[in-house]
C-alpha positions in Angstrom: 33.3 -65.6 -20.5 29.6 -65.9 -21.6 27.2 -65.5 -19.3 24.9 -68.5 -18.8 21.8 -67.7 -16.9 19.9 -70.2 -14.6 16.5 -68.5 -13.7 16.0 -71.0 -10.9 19.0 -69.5 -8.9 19.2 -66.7 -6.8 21.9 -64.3 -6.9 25.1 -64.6 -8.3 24.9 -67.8 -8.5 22.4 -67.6 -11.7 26.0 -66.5 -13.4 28.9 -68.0 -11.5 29.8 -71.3 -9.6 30.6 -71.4 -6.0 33.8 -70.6 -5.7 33.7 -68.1 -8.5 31.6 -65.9 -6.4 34.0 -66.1 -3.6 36.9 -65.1 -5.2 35.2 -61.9 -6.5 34.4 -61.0 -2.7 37.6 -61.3 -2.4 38.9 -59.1 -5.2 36.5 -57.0 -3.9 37.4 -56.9 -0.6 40.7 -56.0 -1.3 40.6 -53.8 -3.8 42.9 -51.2 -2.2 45.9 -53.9 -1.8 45.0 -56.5 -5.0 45.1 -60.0 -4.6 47.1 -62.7 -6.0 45.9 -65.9 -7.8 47.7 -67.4 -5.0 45.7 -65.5 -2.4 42.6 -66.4 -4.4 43.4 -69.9 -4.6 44.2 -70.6 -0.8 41.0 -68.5 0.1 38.4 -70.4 -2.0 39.6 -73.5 -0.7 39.4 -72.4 2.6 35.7 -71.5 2.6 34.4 -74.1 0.5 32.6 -77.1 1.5 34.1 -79.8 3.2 35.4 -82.1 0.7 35.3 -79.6 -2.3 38.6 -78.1 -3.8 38.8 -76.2 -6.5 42.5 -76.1 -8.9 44.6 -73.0 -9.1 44.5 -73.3 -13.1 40.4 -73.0 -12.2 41.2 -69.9 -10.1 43.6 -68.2 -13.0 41.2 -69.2 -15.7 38.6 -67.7 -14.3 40.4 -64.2 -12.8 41.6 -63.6 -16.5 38.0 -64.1 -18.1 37.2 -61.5 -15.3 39.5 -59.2 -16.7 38.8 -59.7 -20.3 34.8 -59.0 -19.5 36.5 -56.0 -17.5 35.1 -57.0 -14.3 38.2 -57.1 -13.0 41.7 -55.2 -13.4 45.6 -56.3 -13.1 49.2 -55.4 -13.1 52.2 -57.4 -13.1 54.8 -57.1 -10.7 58.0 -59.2 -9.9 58.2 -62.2 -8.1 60.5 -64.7 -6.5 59.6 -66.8 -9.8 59.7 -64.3 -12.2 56.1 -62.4 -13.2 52.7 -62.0 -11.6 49.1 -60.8 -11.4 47.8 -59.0 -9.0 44.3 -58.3 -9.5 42.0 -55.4 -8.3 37.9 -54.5 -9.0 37.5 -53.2 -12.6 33.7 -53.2 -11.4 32.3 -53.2 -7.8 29.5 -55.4 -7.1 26.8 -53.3 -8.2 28.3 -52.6 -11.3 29.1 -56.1 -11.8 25.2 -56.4 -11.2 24.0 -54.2 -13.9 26.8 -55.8 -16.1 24.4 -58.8 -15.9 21.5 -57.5 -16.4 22.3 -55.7 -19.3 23.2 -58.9 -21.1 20.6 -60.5 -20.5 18.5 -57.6 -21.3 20.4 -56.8 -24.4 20.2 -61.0 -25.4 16.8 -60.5 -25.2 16.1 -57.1 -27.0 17.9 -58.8 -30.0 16.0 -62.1 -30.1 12.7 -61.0 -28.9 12.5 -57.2 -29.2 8.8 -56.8 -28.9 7.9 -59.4 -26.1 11.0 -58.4 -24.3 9.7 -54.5 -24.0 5.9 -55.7 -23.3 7.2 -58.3 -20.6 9.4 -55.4 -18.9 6.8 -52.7 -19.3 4.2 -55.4 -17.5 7.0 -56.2 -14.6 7.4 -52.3 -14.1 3.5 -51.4 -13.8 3.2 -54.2 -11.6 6.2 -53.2 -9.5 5.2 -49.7 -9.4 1.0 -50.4 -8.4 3.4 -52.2 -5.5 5.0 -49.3 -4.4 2.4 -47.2 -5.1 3.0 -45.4 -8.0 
């Protein structure tokens, strides 16, 4: 899944939707036990707006691209109805976090190497006068 960045976001919500966030809490919150698509599915729609459901093809969709980015893990186990997923963290949050900002960093090195390294150079002096460095 490409990332597609909206600077006028905050969060994780400069990368994902909604209910894409909440259903990597919840992979993350149960990382010990995994969760089902099922178990995704029912959450989301839980905690989402009144009025806003999301499908559980949207939900399995987007669990997969998790795990083909890595971001996320699974293993198949038996079911009532034959096969399964059950997914776990293949990154936490904070490496999820530097996941992101290393493609955006590394989008930019390519297409503006020189302005990108002047531009983060200029953020970190003006971080670090901040801090006091």
């Amino acid at each position: 899944m490409p990332l597609v960045v909206d600077p006028n976001k905050t969060g994780f919500e400069k990368v994902l939707r909604e209910y894409q966030i909440e259903a990597l809490k919840m992979v993350w919150n149960n990382a010990d036990s995994g969760v089902t698509s099922r178990d995704v599915y029912q959450h989301v729609n839980r905690v989402l707006d009144e009025g806003k459901t999301i499908s559980r093809a949207s939900i399995i969709n987007f669990l997969n691209s998790m795990c083909d980015e890595g971001v996320l893990l699974f293993e198949e186990e038996t079911c009532k109805g034959g096969m399964r997923r059950k997914y776990f963290p293949g990154l936490d949050e904070e490496g999820f976090k530097k996941l992101i900002a290393r493609t955006v960093f590394d989008s930019l090195l390519k297409d503006f190497p020189e302005q990108t390294i002047e531009a983060v150079r200029e953020s970190l002096g003006s971080e670090a006068s901040k801090v006091g460095l």
